[in-house]
C-alpha positions in Angstrom: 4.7 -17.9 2.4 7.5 -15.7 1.0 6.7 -13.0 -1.6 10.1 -11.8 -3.9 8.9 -9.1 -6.2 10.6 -8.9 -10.1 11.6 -6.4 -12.5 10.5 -3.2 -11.0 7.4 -4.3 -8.3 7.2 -3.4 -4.9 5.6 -5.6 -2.2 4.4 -3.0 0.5 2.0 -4.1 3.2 -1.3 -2.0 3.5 -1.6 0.6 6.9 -5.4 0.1 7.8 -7.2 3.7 8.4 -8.3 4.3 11.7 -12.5 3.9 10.3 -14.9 6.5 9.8 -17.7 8.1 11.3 -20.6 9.7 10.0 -21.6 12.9 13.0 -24.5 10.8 14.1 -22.1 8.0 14.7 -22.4 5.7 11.9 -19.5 3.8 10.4 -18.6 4.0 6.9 -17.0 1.0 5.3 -14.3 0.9 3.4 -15.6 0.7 0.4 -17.2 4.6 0.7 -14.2 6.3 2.0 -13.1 8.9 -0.2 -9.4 8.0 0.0 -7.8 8.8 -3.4 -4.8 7.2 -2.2 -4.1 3.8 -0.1 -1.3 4.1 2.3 1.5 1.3 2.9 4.7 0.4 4.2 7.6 -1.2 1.8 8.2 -5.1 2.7 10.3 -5.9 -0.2 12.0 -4.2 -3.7 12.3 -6.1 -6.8 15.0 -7.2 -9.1 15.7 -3.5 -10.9 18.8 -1.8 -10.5 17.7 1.1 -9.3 14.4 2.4 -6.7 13.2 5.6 -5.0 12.0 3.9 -2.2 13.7 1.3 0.1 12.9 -1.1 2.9 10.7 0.3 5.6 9.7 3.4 4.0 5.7 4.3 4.1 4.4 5.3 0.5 1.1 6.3 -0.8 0.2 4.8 -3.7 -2.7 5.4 -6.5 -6.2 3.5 -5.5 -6.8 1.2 -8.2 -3.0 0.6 -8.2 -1.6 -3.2 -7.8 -2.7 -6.4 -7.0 -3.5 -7.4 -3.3 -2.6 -10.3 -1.9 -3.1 -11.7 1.7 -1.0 -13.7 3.8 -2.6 -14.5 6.7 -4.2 -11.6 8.2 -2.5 -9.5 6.6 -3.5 -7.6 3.3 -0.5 -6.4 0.5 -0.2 -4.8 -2.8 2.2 -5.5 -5.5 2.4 -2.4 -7.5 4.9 -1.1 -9.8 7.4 1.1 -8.6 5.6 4.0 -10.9 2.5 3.4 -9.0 4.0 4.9 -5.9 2.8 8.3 -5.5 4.9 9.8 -2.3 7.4 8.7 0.7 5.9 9.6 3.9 7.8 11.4 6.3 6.8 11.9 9.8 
């Protein structure tokens, strides 16, 4: 399956967090990290003229932003181009 996003959406592809432990060793799921932010890696741009992100680039976006799809194994978001908070540089 092949995802084009339109108007101004963004398909980026989810980077998994390493998990979490608690001191004694116990790991948290995902659902009680305290991540404020989910981070991702560009797949594909929409149709709009114009983005501040391209190809390739790793992002964070807002939590509750998107909608995820998954193809295959893998795990995406479709967000808005307004939901992406940041362009990581390393």
């Amino acid at each position: 399956m092949k995802v084009k996003p339109l108007g101004n959406r963004v398909l980026v592809k989810k980077i998994e967090q390493e998990e979490r432990r608690t001191p004694g060793g116990i790991v948290l799921p995902e659902s009680v990290k305290d991540e404020k932010a989910i981070r991702g890696q560009v797949v594909a741009l929409g149709t709009a003229d114009k983005f501040d992100v391209k190809e390739g680039d790793k992002v964070l976006i807002s939590a509750y932003a998107g909608t995820e799809i998954r193809m295959g194994e893998e795990k995406y978001l479709l967000v808005k181009s307004n939901d992406i908070l940041a362009v990581i540089e390393e």
